[in-house]
PDB file of N, CA, C and O in Angstrom:
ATOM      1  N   UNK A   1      76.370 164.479  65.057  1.00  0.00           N
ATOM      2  CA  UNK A   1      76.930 164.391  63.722  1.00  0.00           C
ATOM      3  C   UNK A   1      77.756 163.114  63.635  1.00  0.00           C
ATOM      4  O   UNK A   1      78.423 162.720  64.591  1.00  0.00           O
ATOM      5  N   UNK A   2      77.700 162.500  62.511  1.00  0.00           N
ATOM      6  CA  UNK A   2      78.630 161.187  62.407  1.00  0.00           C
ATOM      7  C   UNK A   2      79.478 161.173  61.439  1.00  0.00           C
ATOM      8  O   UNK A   2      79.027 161.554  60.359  1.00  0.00           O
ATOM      9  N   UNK A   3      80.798 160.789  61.476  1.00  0.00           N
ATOM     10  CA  UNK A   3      81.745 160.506  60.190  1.00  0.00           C
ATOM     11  C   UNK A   3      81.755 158.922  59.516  1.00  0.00           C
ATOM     12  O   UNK A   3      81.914 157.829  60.061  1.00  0.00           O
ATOM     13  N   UNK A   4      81.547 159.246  58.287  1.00  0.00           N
ATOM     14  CA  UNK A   4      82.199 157.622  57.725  1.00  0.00           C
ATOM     15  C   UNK A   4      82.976 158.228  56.976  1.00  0.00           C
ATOM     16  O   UNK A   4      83.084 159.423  56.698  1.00  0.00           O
ATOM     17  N   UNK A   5      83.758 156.931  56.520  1.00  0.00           N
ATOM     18  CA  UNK A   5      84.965 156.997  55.559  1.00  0.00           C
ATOM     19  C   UNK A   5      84.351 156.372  54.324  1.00  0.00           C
ATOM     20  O   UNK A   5      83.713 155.357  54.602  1.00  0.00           O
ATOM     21  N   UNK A   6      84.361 156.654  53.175  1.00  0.00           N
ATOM     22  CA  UNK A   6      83.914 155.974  52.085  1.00  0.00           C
ATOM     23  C   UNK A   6      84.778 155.758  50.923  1.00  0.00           C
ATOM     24  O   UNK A   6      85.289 156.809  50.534  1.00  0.00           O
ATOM     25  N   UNK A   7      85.158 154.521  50.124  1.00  0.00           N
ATOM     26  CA  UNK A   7      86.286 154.648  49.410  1.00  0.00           C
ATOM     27  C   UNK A   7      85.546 154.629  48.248  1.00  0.00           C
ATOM     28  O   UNK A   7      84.532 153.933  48.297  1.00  0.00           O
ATOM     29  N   UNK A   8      85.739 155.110  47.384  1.00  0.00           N
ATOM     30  CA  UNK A   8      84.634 154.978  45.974  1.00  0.00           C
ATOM     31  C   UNK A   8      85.769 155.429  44.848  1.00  0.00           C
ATOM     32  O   UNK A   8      86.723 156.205  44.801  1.00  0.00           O
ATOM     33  N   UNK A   9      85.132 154.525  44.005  1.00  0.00           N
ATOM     34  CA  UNK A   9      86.474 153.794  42.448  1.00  0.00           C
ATOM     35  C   UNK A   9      85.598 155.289  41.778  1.00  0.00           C
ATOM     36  O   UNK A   9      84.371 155.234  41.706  1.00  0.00           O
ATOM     37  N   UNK A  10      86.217 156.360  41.393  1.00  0.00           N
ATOM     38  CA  UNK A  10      85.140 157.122  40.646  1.00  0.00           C
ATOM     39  C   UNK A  10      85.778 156.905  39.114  1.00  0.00           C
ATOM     40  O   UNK A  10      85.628 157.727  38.209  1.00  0.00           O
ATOM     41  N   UNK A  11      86.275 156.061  39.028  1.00  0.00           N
ATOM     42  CA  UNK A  11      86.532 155.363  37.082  1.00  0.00           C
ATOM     43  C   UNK A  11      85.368 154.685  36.743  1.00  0.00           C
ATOM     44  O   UNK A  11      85.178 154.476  35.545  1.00  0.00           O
ATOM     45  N   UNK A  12      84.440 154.247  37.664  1.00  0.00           N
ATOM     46  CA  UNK A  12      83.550 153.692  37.503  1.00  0.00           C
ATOM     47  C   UNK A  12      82.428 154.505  37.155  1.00  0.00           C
ATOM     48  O   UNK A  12      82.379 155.670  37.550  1.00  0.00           O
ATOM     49  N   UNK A  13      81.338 153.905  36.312  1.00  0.00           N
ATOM     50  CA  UNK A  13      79.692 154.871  36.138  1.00  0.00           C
ATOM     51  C   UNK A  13      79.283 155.067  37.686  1.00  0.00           C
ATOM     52  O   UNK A  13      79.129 156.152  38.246  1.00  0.00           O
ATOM     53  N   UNK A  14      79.140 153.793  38.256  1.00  0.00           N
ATOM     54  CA  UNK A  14      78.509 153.880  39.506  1.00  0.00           C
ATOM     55  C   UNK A  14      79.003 154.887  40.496  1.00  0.00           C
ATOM     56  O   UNK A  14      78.253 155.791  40.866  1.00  0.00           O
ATOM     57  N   UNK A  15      80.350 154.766  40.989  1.00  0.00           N
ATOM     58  CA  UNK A  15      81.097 155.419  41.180  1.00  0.00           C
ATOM     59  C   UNK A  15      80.882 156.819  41.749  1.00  0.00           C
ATOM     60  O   UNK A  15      80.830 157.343  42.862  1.00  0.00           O
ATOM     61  N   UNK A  16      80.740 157.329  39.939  1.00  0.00           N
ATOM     62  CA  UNK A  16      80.813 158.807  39.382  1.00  0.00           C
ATOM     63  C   UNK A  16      79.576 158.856  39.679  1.00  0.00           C
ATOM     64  O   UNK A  16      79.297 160.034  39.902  1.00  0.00           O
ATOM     65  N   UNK A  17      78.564 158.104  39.817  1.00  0.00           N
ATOM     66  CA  UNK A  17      76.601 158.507  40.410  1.00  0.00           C
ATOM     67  C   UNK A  17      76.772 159.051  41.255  1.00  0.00           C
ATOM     68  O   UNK A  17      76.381 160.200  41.460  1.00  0.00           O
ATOM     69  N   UNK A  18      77.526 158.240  42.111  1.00  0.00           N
ATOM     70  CA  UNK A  18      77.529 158.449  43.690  1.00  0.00           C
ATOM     71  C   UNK A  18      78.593 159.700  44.426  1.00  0.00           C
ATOM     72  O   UNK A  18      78.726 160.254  45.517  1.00  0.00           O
ATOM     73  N   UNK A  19      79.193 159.720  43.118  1.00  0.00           N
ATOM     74  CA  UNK A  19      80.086 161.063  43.941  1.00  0.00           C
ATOM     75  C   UNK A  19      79.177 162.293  43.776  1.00  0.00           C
ATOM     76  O   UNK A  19      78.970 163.203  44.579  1.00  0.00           O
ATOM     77  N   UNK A  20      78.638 162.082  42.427  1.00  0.00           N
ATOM     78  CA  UNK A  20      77.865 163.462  42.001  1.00  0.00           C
ATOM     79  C   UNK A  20      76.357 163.570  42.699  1.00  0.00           C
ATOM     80  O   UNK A  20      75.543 164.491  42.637  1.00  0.00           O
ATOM     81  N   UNK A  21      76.291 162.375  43.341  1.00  0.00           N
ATOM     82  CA  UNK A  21      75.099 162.332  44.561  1.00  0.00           C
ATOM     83  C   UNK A  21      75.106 162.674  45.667  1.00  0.00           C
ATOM     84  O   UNK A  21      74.061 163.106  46.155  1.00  0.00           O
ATOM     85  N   UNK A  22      76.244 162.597  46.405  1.00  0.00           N
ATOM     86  CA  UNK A  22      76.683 163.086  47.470  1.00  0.00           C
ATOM     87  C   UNK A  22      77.115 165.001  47.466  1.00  0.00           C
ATOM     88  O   UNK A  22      76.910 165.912  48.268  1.00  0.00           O
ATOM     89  N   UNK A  23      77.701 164.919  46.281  1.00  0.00           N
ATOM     90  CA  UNK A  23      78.088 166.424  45.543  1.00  0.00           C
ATOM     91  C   UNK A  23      76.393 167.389  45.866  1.00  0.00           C
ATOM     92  O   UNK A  23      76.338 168.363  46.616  1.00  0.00           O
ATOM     93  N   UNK A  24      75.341 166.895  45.208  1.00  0.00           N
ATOM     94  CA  UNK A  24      74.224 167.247  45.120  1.00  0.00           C
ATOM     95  C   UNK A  24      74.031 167.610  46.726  1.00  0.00           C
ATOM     96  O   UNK A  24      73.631 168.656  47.237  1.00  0.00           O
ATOM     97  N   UNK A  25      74.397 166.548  47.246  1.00  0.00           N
ATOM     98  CA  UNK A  25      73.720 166.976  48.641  1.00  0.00           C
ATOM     99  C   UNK A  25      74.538 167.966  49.628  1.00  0.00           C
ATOM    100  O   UNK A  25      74.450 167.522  50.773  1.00  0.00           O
ATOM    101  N   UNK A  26      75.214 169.017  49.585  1.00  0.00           N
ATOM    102  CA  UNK A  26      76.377 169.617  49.924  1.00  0.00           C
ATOM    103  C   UNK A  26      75.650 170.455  51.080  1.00  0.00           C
ATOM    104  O   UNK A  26      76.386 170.864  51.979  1.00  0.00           O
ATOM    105  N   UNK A  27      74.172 170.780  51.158  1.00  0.00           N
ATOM    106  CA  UNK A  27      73.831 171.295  52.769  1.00  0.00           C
ATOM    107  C   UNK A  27      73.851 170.547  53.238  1.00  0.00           C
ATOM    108  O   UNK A  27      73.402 171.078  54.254  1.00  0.00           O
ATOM    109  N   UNK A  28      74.084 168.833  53.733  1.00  0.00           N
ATOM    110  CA  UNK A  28      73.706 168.148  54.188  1.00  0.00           C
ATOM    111  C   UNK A  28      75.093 167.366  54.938  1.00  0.00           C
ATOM    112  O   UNK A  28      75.262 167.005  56.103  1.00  0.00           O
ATOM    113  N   UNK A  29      76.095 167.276  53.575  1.00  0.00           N
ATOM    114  CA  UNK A  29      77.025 166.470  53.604  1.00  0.00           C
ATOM    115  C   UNK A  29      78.107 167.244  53.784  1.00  0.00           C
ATOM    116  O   UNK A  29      77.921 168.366  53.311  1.00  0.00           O
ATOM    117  N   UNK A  30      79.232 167.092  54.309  1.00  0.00           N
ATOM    118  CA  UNK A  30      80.770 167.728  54.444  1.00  0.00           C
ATOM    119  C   UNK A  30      81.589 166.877  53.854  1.00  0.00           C
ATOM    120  O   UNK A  30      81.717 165.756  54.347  1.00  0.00           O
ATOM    121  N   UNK A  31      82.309 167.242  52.678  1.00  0.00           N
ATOM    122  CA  UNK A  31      83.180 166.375  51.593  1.00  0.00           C
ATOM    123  C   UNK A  31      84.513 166.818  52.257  1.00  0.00           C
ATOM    124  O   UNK A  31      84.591 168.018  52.519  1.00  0.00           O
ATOM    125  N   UNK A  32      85.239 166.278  52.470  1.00  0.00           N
ATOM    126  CA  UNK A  32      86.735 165.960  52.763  1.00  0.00           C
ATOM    127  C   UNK A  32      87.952 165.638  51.669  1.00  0.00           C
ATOM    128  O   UNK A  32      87.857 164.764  50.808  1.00  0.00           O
ATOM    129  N   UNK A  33      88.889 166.335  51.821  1.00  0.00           N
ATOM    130  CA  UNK A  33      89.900 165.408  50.887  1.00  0.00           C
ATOM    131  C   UNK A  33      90.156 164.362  51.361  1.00  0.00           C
ATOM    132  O   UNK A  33      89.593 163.697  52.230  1.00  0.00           O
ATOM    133  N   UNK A  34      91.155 164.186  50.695  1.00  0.00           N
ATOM    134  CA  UNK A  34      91.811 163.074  51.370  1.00  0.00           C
ATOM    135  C   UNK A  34      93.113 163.402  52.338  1.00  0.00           C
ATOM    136  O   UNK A  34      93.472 162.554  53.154  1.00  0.00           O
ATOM    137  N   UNK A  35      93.513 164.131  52.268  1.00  0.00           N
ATOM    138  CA  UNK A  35      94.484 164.940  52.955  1.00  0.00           C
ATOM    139  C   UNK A  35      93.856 165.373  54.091  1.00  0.00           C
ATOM    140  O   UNK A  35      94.621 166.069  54.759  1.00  0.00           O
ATOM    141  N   UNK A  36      92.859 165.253  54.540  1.00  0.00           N
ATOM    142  CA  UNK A  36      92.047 165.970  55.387  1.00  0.00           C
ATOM    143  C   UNK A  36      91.920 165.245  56.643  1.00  0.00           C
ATOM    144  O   UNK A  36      92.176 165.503  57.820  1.00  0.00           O
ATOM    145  N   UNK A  37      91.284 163.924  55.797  1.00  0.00           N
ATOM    146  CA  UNK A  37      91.065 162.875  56.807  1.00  0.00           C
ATOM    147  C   UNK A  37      92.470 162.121  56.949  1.00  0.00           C
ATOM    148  O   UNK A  37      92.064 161.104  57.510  1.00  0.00           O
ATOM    149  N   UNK A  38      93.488 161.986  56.852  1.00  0.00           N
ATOM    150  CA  UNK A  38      94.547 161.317  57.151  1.00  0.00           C
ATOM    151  C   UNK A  38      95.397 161.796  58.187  1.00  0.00           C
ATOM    152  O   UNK A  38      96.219 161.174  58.860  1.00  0.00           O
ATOM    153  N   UNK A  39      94.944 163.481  58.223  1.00  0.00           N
ATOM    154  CA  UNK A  39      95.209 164.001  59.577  1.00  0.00           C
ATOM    155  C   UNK A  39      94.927 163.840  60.677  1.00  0.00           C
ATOM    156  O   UNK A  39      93.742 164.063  60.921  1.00  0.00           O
ATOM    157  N   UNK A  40      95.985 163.304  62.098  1.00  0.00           N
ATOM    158  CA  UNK A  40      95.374 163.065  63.314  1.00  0.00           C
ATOM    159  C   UNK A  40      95.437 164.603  63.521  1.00  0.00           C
ATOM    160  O   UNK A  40      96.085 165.605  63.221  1.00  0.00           O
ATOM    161  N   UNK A  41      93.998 164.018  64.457  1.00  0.00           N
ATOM    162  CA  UNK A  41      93.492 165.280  65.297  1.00  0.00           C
ATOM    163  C   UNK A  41      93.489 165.309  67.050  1.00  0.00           C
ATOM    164  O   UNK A  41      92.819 164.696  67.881  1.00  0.00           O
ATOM    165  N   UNK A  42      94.304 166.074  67.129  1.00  0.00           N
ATOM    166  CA  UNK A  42      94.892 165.787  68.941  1.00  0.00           C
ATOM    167  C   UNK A  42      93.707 166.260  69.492  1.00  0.00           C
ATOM    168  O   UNK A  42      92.946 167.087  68.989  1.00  0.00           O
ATOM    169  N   UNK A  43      93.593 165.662  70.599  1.00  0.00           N
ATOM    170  CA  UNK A  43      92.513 165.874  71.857  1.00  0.00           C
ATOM    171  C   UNK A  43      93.308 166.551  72.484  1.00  0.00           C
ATOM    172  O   UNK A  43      93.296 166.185  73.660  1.00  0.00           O
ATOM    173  N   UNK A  44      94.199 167.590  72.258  1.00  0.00           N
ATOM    174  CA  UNK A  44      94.636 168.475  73.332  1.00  0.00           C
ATOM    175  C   UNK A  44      94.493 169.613  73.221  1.00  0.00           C
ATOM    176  O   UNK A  44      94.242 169.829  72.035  1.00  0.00           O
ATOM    177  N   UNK A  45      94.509 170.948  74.051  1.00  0.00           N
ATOM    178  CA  UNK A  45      95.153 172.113  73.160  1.00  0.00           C
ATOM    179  C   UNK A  45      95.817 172.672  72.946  1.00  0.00           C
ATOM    180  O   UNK A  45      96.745 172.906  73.720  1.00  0.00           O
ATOM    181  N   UNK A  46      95.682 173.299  71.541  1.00  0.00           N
ATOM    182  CA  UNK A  46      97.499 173.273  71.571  1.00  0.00           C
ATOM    183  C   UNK A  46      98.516 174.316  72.042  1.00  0.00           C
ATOM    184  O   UNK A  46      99.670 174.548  71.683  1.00  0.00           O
ATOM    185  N   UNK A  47      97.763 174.839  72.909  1.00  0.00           N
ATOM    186  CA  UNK A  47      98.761 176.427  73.518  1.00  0.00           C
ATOM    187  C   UNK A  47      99.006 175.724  74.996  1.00  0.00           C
ATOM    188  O   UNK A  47      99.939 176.207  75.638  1.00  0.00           O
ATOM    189  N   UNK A  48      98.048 174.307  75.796  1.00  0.00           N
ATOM    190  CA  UNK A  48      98.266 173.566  76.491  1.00  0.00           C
ATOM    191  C   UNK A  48      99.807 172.622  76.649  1.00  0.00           C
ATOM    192  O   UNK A  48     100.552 172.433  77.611  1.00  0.00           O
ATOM    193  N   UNK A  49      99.852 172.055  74.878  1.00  0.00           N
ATOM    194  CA  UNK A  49     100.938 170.894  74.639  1.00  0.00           C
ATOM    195  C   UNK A  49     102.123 171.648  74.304  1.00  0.00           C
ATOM    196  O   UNK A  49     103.132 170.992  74.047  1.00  0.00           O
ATOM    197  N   UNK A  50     102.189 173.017  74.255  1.00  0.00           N
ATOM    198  CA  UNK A  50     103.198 174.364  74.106  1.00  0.00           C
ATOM    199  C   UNK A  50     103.843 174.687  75.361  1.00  0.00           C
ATOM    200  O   UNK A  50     105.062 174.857  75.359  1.00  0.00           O
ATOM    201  N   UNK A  51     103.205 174.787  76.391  1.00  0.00           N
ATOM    202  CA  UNK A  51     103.573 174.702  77.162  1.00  0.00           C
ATOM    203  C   UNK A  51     104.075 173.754  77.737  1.00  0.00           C
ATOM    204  O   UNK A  51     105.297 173.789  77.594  1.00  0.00           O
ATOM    205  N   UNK A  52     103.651 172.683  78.483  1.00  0.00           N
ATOM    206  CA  UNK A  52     104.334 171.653  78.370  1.00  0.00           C
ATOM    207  C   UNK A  52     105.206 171.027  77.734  1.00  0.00           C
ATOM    208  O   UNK A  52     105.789 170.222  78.460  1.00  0.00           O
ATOM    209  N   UNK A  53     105.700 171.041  76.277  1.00  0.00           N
ATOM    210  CA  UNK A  53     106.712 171.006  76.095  1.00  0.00           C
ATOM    211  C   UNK A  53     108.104 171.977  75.968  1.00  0.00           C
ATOM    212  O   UNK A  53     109.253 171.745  75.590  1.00  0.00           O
ATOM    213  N   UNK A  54     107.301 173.368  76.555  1.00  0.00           N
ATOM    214  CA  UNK A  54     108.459 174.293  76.653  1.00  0.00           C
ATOM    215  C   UNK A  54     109.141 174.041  78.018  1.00  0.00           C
ATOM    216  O   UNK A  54     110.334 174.312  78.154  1.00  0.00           O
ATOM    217  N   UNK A  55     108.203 173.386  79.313  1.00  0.00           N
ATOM    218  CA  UNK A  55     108.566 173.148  80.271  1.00  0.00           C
ATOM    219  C   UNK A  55     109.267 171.521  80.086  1.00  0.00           C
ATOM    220  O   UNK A  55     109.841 171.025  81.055  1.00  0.00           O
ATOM    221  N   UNK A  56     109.211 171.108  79.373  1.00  0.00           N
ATOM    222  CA  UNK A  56     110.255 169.737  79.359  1.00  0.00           C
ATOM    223  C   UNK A  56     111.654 169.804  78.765  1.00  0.00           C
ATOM    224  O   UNK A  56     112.546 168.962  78.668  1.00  0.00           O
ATOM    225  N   UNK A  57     111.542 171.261  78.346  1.00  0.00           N
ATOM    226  CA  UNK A  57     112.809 171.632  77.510  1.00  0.00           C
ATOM    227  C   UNK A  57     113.863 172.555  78.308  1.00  0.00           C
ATOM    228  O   UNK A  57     114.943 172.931  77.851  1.00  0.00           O
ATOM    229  N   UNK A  58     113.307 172.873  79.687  1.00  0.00           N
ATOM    230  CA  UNK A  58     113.563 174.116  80.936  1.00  0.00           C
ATOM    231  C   UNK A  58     114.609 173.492  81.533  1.00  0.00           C
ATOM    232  O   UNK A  58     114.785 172.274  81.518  1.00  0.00           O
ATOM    233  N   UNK A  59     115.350 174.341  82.090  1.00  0.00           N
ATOM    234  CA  UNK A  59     116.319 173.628  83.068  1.00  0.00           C
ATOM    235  C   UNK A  59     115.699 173.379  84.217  1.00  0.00           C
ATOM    236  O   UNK A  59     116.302 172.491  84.820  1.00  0.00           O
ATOM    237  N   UNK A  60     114.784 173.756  84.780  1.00  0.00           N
ATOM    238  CA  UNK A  60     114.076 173.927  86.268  1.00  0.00           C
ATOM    239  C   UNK A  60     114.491 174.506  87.429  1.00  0.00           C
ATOM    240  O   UNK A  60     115.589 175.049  87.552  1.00  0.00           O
ATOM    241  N   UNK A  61     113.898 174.443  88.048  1.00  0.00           N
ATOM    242  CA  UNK A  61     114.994 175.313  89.455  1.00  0.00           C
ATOM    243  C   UNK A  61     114.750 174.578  90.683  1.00  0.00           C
ATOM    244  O   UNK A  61     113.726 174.127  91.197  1.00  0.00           O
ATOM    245  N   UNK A  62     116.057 174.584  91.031  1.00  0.00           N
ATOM    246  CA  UNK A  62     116.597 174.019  92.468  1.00  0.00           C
ATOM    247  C   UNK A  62     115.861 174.894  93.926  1.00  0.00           C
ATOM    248  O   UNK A  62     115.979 176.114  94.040  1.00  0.00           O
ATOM    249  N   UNK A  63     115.294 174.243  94.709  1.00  0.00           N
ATOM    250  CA  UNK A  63     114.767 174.509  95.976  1.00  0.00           C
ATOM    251  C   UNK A  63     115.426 173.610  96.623  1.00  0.00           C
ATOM    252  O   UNK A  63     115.498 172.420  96.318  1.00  0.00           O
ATOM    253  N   UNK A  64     116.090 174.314  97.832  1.00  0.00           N
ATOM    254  CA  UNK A  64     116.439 173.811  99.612  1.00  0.00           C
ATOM    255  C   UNK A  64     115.218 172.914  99.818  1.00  0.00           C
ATOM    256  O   UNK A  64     114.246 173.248  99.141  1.00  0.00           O
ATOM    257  N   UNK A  65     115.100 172.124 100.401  1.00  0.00           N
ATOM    258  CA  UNK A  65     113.852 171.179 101.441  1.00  0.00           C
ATOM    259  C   UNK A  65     113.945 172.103 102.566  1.00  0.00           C
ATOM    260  O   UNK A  65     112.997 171.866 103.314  1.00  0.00           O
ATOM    261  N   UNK A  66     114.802 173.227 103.101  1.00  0.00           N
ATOM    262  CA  UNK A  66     114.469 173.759 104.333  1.00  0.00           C
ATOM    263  C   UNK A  66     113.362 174.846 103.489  1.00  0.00           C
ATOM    264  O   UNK A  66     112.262 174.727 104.029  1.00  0.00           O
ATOM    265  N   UNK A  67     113.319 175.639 102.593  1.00  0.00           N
ATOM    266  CA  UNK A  67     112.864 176.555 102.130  1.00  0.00           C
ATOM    267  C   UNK A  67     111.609 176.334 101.153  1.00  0.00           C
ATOM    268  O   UNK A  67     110.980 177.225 100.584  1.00  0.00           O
ATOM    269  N   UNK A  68     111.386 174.966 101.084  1.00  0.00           N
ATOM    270  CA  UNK A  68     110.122 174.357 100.182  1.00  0.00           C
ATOM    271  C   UNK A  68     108.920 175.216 100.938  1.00  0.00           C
ATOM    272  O   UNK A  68     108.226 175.853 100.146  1.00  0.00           O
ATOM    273  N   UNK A  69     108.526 175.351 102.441  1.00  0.00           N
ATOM    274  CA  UNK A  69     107.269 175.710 102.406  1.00  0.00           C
ATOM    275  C   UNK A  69     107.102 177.234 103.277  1.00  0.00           C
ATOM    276  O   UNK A  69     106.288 177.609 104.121  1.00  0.00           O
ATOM    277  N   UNK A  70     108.342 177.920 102.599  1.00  0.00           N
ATOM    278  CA  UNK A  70     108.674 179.080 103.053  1.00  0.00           C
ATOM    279  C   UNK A  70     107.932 180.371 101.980  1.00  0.00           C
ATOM    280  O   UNK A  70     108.119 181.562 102.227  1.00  0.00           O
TER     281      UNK A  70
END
């Protein structure tokens, strides 16, 4: 599957062809707002980056070096 971004003047005739052309094709095509696409989308997940930042927020706990491999 591929994304483009397309900016289209729809004040225009042409415009308005092409939106209502793309509109037409709606099994084909996935229409977006614009709100949609301006959203980054993390490559992480997010019960992953939850954790990790609950653990950067931890006090941690203190281990002896005599008792590390006890």
């Amino acid at each position: 599957m591929a994304t483009y971004t397309l900016s289209i003047d729809d004040k225009t005739p042409k415009g308005k062809s092409l939106i209502s052309l793309i509109k037409s094709m709606n099994e084909v095509v996935t229409i977006l707002s614009e709100n949609d696409v301006n959203e980054p989308v993390s490559p992480y997940n997010q019960e992953f980056v939850e954790k990790i930042q609950k653990s950067r927020n931890s006090e941690g706990k203190v281990i002896k070096t005599e008792d590390l491999w006890k």
